[in-house]
mmCIF entry with sequence, helices, sheets and N, C-alpha, C, O atoms, coordinates in Angstrom:
data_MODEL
# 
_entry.id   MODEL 
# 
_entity.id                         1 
_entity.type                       polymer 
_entity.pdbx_number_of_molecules   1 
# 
_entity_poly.entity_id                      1 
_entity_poly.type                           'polypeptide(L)' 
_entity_poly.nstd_linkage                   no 
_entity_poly.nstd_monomer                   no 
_entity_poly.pdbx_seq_one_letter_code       
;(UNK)(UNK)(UNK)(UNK)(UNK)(UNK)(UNK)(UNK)(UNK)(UNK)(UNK)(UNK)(UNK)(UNK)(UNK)(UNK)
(UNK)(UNK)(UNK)(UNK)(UNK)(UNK)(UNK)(UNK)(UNK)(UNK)(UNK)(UNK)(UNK)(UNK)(UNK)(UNK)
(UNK)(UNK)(UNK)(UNK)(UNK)(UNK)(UNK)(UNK)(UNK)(UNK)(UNK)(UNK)(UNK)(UNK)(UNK)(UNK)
(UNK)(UNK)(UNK)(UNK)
;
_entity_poly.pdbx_seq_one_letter_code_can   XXXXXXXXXXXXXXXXXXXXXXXXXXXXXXXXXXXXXXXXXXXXXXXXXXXX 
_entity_poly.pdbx_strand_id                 A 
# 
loop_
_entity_poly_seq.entity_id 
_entity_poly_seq.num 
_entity_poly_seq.mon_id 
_entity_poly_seq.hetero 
1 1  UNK n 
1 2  UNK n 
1 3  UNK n 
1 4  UNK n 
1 5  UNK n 
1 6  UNK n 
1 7  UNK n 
1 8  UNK n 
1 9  UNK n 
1 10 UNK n 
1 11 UNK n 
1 12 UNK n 
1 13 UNK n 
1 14 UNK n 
1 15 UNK n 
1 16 UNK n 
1 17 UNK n 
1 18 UNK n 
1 19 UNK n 
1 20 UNK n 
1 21 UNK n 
1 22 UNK n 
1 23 UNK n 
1 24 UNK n 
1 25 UNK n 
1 26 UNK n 
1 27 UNK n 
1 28 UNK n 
1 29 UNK n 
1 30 UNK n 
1 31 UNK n 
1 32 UNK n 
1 33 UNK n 
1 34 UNK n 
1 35 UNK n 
1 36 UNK n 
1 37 UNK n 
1 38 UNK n 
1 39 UNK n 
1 40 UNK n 
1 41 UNK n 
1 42 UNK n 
1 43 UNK n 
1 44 UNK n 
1 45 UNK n 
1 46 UNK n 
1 47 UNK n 
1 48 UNK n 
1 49 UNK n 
1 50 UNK n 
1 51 UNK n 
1 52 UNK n 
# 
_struct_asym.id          A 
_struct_asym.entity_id   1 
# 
loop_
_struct_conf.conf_type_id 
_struct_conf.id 
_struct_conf.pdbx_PDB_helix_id 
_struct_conf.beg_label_comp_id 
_struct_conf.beg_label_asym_id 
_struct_conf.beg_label_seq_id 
_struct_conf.pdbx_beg_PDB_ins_code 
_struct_conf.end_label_comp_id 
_struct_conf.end_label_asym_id 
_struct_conf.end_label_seq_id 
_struct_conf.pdbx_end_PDB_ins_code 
_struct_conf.beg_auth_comp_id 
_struct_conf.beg_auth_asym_id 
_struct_conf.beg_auth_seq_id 
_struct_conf.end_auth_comp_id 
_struct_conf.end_auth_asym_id 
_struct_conf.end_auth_seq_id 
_struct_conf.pdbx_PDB_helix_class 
_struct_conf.details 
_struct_conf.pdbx_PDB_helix_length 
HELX_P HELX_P1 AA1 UNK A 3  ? UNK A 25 ? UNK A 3  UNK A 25 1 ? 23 
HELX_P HELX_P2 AA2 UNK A 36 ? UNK A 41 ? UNK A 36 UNK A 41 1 ? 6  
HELX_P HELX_P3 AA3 UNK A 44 ? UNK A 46 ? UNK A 44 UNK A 46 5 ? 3  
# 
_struct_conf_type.id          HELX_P 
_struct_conf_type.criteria    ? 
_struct_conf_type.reference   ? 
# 
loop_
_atom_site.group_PDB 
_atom_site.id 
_atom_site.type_symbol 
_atom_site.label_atom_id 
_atom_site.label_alt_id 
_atom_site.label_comp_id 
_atom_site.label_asym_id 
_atom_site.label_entity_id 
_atom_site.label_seq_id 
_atom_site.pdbx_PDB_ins_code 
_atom_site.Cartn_x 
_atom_site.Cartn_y 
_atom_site.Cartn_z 
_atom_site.occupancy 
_atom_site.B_iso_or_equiv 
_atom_site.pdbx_formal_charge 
_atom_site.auth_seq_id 
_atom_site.auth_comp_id 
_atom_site.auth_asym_id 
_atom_site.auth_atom_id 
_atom_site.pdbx_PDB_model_num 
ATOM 1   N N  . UNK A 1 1  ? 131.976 143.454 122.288 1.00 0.00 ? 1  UNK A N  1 
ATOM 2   C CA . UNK A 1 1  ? 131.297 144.441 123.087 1.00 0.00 ? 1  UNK A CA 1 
ATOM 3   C C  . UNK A 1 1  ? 130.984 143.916 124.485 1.00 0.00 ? 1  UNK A C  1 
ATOM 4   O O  . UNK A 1 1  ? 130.904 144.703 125.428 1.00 0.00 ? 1  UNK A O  1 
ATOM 5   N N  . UNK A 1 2  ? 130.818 142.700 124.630 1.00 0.00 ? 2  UNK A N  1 
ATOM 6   C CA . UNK A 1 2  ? 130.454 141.774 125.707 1.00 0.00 ? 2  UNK A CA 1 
ATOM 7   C C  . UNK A 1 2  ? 132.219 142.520 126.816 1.00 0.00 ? 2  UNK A C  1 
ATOM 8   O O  . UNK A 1 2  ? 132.393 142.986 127.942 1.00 0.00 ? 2  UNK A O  1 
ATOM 9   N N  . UNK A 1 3  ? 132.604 142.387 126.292 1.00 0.00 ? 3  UNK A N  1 
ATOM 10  C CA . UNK A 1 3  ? 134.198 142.064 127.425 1.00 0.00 ? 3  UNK A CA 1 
ATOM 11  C C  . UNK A 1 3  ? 133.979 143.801 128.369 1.00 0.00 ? 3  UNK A C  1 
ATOM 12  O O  . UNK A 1 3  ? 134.106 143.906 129.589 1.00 0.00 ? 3  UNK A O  1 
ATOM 13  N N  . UNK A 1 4  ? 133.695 144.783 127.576 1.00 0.00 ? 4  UNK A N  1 
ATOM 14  C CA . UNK A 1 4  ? 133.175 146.055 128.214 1.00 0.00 ? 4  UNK A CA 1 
ATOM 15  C C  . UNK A 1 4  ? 132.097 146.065 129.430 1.00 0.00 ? 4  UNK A C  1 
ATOM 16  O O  . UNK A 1 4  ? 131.947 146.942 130.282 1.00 0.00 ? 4  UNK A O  1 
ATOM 17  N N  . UNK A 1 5  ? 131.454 144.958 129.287 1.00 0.00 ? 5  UNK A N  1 
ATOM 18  C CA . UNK A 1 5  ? 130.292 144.480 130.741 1.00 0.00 ? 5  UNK A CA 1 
ATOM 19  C C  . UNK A 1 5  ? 131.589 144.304 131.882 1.00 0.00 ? 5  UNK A C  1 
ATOM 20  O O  . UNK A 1 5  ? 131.582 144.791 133.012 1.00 0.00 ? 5  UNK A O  1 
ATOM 21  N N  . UNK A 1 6  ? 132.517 143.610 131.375 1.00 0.00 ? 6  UNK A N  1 
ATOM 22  C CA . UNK A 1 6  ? 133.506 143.128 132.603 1.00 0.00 ? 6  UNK A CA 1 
ATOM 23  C C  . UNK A 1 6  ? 134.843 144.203 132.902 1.00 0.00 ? 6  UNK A C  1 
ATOM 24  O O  . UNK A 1 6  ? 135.425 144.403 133.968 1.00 0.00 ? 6  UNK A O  1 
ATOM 25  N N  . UNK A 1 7  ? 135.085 144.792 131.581 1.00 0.00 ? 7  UNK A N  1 
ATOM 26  C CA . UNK A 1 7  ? 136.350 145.593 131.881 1.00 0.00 ? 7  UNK A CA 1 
ATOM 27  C C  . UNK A 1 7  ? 135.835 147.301 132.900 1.00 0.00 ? 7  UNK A C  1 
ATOM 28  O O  . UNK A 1 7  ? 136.392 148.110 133.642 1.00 0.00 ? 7  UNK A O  1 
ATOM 29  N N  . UNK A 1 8  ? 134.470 147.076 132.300 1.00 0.00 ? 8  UNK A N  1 
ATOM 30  C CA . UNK A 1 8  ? 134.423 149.143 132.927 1.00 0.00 ? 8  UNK A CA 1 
ATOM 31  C C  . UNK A 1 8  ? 134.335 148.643 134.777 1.00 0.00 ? 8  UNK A C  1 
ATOM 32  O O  . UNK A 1 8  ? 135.078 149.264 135.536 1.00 0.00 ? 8  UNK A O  1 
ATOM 33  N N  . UNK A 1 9  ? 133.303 147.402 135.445 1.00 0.00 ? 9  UNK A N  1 
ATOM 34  C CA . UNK A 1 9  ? 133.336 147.129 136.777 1.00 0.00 ? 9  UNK A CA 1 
ATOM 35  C C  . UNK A 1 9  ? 134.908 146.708 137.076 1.00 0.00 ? 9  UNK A C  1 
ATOM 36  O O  . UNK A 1 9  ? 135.274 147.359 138.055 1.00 0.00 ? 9  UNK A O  1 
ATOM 37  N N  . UNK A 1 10 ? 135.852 145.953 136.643 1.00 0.00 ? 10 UNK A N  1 
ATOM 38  C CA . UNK A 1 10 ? 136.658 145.617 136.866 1.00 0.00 ? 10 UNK A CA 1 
ATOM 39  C C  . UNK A 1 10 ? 137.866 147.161 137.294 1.00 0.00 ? 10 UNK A C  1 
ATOM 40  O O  . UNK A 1 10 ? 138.720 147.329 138.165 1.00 0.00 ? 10 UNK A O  1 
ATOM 41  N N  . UNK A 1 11 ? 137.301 148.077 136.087 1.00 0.00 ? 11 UNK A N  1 
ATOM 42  C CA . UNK A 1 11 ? 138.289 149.141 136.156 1.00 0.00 ? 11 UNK A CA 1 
ATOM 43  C C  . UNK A 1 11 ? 137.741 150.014 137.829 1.00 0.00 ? 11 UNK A C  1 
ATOM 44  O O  . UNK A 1 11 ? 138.438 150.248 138.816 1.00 0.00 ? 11 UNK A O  1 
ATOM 45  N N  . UNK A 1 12 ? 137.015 150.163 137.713 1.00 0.00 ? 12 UNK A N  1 
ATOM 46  C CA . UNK A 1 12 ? 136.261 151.100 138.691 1.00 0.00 ? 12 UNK A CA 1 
ATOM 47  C C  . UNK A 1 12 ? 136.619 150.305 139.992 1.00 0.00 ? 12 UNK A C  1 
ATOM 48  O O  . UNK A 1 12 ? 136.737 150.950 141.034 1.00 0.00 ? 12 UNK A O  1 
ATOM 49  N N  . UNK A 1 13 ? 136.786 149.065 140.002 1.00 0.00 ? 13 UNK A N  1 
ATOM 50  C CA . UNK A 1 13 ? 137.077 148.390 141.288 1.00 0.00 ? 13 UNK A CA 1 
ATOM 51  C C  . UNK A 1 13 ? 138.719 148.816 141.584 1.00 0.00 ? 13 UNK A C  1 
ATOM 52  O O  . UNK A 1 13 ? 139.140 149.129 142.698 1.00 0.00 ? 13 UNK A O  1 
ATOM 53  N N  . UNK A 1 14 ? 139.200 148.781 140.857 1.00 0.00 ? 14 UNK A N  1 
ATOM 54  C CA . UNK A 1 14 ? 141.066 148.899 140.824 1.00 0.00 ? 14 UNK A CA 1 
ATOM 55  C C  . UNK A 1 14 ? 141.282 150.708 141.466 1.00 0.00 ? 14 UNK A C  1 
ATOM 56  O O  . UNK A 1 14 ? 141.983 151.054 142.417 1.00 0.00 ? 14 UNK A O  1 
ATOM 57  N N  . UNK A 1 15 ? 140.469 151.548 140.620 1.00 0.00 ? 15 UNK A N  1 
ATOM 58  C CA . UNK A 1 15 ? 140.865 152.662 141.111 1.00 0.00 ? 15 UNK A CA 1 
ATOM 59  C C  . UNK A 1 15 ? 140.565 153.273 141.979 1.00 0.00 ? 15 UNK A C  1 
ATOM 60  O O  . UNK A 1 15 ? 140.977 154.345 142.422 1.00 0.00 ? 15 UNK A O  1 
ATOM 61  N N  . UNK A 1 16 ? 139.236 152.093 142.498 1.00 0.00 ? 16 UNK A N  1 
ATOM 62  C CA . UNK A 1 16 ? 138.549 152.451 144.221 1.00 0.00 ? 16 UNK A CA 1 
ATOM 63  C C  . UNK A 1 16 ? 139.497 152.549 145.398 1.00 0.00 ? 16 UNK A C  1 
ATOM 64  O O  . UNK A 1 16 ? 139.680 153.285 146.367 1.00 0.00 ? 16 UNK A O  1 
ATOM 65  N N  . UNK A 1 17 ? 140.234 150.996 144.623 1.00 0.00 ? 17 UNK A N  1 
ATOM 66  C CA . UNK A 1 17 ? 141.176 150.447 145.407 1.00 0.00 ? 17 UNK A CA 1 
ATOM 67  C C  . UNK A 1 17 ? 142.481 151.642 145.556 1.00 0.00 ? 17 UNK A C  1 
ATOM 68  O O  . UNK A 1 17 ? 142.766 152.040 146.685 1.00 0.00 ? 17 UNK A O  1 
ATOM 69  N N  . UNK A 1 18 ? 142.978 151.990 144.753 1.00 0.00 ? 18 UNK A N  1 
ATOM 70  C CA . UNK A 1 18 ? 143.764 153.169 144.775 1.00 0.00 ? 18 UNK A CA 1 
ATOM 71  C C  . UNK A 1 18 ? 143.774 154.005 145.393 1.00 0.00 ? 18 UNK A C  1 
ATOM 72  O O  . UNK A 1 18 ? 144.551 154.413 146.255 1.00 0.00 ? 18 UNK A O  1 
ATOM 73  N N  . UNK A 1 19 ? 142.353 154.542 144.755 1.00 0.00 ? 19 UNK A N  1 
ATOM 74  C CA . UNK A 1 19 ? 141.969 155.980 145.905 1.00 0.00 ? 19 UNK A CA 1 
ATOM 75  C C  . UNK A 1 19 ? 141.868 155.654 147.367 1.00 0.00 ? 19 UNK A C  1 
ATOM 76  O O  . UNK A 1 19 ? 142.448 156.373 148.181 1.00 0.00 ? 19 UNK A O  1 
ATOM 77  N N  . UNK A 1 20 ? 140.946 154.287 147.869 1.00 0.00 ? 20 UNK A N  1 
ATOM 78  C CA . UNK A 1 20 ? 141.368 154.122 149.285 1.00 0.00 ? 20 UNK A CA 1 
ATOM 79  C C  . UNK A 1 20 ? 142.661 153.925 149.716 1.00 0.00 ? 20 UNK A C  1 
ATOM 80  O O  . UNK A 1 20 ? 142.835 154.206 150.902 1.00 0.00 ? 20 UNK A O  1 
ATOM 81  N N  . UNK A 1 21 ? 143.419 153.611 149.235 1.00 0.00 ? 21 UNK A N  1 
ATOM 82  C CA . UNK A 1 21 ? 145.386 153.296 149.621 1.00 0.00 ? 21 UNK A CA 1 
ATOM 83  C C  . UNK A 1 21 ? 145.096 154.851 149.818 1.00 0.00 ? 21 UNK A C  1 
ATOM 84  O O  . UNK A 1 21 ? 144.847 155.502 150.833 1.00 0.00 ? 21 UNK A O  1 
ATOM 85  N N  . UNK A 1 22 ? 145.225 155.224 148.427 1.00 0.00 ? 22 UNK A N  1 
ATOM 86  C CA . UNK A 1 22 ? 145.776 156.764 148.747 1.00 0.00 ? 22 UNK A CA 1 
ATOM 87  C C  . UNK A 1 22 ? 145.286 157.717 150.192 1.00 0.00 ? 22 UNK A C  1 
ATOM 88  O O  . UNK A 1 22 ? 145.995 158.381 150.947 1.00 0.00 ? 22 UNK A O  1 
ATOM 89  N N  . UNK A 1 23 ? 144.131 157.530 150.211 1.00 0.00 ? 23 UNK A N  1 
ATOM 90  C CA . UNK A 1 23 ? 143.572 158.097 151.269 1.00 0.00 ? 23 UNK A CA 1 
ATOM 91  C C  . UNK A 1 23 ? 143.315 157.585 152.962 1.00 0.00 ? 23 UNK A C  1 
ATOM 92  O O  . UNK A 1 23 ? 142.692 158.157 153.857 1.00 0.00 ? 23 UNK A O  1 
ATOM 93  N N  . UNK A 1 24 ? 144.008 156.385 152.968 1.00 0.00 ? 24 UNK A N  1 
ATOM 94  C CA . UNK A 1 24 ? 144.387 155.620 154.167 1.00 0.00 ? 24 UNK A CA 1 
ATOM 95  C C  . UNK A 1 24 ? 146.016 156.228 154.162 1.00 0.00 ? 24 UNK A C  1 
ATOM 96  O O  . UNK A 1 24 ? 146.375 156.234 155.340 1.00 0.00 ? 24 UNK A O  1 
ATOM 97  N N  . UNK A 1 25 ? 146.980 156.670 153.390 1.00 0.00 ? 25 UNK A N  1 
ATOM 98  C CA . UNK A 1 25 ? 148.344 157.082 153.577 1.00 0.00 ? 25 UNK A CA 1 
ATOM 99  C C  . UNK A 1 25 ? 148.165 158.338 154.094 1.00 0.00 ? 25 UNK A C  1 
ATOM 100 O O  . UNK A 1 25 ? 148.825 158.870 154.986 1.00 0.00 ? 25 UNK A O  1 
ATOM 101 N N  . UNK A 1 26 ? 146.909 158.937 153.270 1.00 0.00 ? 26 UNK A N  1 
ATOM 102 C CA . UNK A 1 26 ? 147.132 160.769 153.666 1.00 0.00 ? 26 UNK A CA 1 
ATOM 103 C C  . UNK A 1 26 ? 146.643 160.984 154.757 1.00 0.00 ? 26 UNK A C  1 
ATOM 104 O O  . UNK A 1 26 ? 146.588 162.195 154.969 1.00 0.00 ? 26 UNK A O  1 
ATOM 105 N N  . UNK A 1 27 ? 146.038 160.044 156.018 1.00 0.00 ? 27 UNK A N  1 
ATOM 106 C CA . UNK A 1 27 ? 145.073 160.115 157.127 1.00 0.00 ? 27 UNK A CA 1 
ATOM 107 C C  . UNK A 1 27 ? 145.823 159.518 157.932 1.00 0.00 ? 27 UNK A C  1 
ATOM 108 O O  . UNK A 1 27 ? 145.707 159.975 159.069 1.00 0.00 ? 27 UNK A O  1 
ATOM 109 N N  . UNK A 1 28 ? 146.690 158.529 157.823 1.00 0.00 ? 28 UNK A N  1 
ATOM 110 C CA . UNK A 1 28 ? 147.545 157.800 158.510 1.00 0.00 ? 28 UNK A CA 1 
ATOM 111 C C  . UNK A 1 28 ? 148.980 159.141 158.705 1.00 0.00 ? 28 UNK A C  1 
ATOM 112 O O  . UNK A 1 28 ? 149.869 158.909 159.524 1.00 0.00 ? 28 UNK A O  1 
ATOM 113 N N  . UNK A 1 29 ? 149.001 160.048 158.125 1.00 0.00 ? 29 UNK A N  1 
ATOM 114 C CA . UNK A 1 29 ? 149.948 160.722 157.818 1.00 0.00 ? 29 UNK A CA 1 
ATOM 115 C C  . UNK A 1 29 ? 151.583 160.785 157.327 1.00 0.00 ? 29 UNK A C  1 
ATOM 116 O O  . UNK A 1 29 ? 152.400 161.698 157.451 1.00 0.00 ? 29 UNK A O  1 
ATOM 117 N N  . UNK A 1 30 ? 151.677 159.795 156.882 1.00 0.00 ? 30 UNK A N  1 
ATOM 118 C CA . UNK A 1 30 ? 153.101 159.022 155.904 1.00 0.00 ? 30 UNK A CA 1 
ATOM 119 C C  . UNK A 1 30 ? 153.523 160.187 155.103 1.00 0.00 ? 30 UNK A C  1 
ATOM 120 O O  . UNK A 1 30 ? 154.611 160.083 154.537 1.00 0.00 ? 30 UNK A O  1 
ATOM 121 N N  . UNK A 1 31 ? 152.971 161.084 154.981 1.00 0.00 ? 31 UNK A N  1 
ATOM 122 C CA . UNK A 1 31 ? 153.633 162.054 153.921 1.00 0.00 ? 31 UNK A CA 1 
ATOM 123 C C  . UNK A 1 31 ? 154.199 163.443 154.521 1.00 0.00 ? 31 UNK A C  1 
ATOM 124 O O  . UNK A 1 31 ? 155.043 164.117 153.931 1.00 0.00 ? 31 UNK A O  1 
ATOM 125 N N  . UNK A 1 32 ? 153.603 163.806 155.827 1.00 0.00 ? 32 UNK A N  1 
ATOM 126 C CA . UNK A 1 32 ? 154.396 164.822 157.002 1.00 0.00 ? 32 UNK A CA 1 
ATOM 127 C C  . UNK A 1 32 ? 155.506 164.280 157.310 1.00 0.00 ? 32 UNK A C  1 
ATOM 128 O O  . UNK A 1 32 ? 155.782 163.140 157.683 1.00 0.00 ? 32 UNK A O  1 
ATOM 129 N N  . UNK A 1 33 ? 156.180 165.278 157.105 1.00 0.00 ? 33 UNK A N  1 
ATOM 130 C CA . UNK A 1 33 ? 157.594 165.261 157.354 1.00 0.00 ? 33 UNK A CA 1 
ATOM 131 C C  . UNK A 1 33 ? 157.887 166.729 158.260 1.00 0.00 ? 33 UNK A C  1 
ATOM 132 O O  . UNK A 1 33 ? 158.797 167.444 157.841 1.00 0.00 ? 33 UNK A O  1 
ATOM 133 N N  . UNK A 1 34 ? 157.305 167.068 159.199 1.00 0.00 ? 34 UNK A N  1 
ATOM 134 C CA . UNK A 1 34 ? 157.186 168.188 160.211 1.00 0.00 ? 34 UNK A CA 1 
ATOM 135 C C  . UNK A 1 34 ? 158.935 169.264 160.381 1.00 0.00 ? 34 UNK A C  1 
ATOM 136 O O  . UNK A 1 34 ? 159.205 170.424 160.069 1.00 0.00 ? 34 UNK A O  1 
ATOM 137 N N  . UNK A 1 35 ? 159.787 168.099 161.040 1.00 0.00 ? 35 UNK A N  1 
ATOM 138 C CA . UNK A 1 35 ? 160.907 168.531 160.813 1.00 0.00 ? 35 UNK A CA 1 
ATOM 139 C C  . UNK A 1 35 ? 162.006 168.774 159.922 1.00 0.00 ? 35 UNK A C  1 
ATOM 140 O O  . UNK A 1 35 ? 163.002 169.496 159.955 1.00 0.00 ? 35 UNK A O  1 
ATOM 141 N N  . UNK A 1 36 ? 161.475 167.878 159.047 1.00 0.00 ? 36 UNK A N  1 
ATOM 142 C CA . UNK A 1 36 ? 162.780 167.736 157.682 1.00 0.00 ? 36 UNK A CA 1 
ATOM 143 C C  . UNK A 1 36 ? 163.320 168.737 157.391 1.00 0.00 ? 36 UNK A C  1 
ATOM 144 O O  . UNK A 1 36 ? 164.430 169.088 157.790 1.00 0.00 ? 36 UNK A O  1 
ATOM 145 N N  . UNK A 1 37 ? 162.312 169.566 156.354 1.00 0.00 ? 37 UNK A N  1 
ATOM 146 C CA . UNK A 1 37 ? 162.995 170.269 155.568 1.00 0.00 ? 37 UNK A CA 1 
ATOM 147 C C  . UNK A 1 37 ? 163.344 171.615 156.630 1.00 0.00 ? 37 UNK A C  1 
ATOM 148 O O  . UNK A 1 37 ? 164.118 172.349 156.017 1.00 0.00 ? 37 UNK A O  1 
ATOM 149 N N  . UNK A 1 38 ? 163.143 171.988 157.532 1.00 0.00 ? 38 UNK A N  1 
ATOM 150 C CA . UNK A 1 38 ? 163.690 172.605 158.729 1.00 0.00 ? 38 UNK A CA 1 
ATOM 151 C C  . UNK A 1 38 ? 165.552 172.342 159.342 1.00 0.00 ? 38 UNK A C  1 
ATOM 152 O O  . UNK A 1 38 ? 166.581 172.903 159.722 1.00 0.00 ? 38 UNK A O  1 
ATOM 153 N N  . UNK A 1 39 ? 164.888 171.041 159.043 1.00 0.00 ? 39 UNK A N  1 
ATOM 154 C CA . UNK A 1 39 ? 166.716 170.437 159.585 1.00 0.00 ? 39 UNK A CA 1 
ATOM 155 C C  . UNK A 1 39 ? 167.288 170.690 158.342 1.00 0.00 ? 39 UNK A C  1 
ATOM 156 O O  . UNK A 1 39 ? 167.991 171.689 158.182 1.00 0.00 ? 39 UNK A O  1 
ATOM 157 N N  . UNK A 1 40 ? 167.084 169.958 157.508 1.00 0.00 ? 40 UNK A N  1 
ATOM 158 C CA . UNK A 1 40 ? 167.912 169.530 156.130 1.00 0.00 ? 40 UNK A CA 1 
ATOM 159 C C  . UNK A 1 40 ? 168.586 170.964 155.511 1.00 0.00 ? 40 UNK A C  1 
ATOM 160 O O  . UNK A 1 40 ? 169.579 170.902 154.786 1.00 0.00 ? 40 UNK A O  1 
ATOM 161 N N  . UNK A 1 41 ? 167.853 172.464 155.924 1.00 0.00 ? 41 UNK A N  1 
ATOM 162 C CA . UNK A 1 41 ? 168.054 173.397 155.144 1.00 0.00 ? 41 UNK A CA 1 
ATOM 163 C C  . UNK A 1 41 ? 169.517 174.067 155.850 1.00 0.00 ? 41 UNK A C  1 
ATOM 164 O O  . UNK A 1 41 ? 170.577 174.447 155.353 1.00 0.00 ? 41 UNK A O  1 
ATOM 165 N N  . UNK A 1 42 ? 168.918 173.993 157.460 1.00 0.00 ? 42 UNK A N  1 
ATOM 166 C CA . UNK A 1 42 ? 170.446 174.206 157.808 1.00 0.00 ? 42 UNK A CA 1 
ATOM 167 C C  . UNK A 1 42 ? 171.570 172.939 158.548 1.00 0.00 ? 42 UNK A C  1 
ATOM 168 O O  . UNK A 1 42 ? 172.265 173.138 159.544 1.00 0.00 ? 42 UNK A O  1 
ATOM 169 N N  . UNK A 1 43 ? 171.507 171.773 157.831 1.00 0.00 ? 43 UNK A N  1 
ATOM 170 C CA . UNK A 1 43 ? 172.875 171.181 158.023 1.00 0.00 ? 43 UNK A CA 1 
ATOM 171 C C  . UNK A 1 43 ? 173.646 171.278 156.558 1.00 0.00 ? 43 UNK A C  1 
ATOM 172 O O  . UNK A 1 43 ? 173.292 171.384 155.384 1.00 0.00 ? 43 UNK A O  1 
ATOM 173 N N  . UNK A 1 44 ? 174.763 171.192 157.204 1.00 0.00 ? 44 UNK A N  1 
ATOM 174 C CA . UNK A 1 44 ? 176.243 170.634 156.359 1.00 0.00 ? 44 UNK A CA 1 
ATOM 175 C C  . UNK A 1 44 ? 176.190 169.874 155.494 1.00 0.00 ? 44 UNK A C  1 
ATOM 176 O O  . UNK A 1 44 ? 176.786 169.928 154.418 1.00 0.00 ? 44 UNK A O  1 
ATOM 177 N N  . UNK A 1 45 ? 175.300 168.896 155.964 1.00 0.00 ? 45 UNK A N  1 
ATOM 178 C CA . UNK A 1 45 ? 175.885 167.195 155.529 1.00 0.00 ? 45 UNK A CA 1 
ATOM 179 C C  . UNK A 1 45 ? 175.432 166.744 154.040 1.00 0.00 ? 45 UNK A C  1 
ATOM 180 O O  . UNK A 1 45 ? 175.812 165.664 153.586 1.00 0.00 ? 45 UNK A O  1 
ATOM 181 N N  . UNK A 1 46 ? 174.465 167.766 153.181 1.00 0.00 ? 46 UNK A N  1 
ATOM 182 C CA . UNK A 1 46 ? 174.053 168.052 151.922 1.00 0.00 ? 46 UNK A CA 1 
ATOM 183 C C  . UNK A 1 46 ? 174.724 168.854 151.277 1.00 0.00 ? 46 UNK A C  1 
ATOM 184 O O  . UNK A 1 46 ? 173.909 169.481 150.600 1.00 0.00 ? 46 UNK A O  1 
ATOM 185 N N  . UNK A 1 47 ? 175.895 169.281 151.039 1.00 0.00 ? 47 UNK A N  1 
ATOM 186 C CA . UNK A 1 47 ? 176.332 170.724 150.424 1.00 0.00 ? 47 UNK A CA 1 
ATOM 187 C C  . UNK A 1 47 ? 176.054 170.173 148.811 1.00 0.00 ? 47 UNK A C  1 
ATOM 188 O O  . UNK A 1 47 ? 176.366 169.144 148.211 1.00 0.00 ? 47 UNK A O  1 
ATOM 189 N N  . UNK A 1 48 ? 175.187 171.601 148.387 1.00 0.00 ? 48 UNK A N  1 
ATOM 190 C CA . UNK A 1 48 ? 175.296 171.221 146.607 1.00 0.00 ? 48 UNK A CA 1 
ATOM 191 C C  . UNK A 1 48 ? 176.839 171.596 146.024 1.00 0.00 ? 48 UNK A C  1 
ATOM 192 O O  . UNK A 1 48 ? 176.953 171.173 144.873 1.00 0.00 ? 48 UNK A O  1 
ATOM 193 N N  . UNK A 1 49 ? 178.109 172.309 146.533 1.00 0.00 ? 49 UNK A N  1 
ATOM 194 C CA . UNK A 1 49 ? 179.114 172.177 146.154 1.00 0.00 ? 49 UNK A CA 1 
ATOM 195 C C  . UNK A 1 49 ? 179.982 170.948 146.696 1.00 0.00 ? 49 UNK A C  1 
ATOM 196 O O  . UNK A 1 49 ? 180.077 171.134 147.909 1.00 0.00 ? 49 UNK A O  1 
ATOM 197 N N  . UNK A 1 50 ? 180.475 170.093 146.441 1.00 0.00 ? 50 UNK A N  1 
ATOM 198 C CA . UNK A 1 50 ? 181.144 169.456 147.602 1.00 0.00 ? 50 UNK A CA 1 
ATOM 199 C C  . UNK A 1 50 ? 182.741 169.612 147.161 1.00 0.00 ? 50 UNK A C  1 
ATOM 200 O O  . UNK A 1 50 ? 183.296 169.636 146.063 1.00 0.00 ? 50 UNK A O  1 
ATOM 201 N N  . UNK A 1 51 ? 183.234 169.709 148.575 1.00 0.00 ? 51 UNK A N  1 
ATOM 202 C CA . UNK A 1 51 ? 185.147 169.739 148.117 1.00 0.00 ? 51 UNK A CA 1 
ATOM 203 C C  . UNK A 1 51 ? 185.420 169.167 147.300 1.00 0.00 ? 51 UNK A C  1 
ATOM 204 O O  . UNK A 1 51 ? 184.604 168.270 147.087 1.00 0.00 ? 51 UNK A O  1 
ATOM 205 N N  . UNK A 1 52 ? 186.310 169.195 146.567 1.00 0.00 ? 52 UNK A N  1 
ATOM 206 C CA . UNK A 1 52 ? 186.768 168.152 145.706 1.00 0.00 ? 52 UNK A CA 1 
ATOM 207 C C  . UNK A 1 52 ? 187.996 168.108 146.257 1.00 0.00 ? 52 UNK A C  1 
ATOM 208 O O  . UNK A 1 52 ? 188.834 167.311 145.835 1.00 0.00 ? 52 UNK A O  1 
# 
């Protein structure tokens, strides 16, 4: 029962850690992609048929 004193702070520290990553990526803005899917929809260079 003792190891639960160390595992629940230990856990709560890890997923702090997480959530700040996560929320330093979504503020930093790494996940906008403004133009992409704008471009990507009308080029060529993706066809889901391709010649064979």
């Amino acid at each position: 029962m003792e190891i639960i004193a160390y595992l629940i702070p230990i856990s709560l520290f890890l997923g702090g850690v997480g959530l700040a990553a996560f929320v330093y990526t979504v503020r930093s803005n790494q996940y906008d992609d403004p133009d992409g899917n704008s471009q990507r929809i009308l080029s060529n260079d993706y066809d889901d048929k391709p010649k064979s």
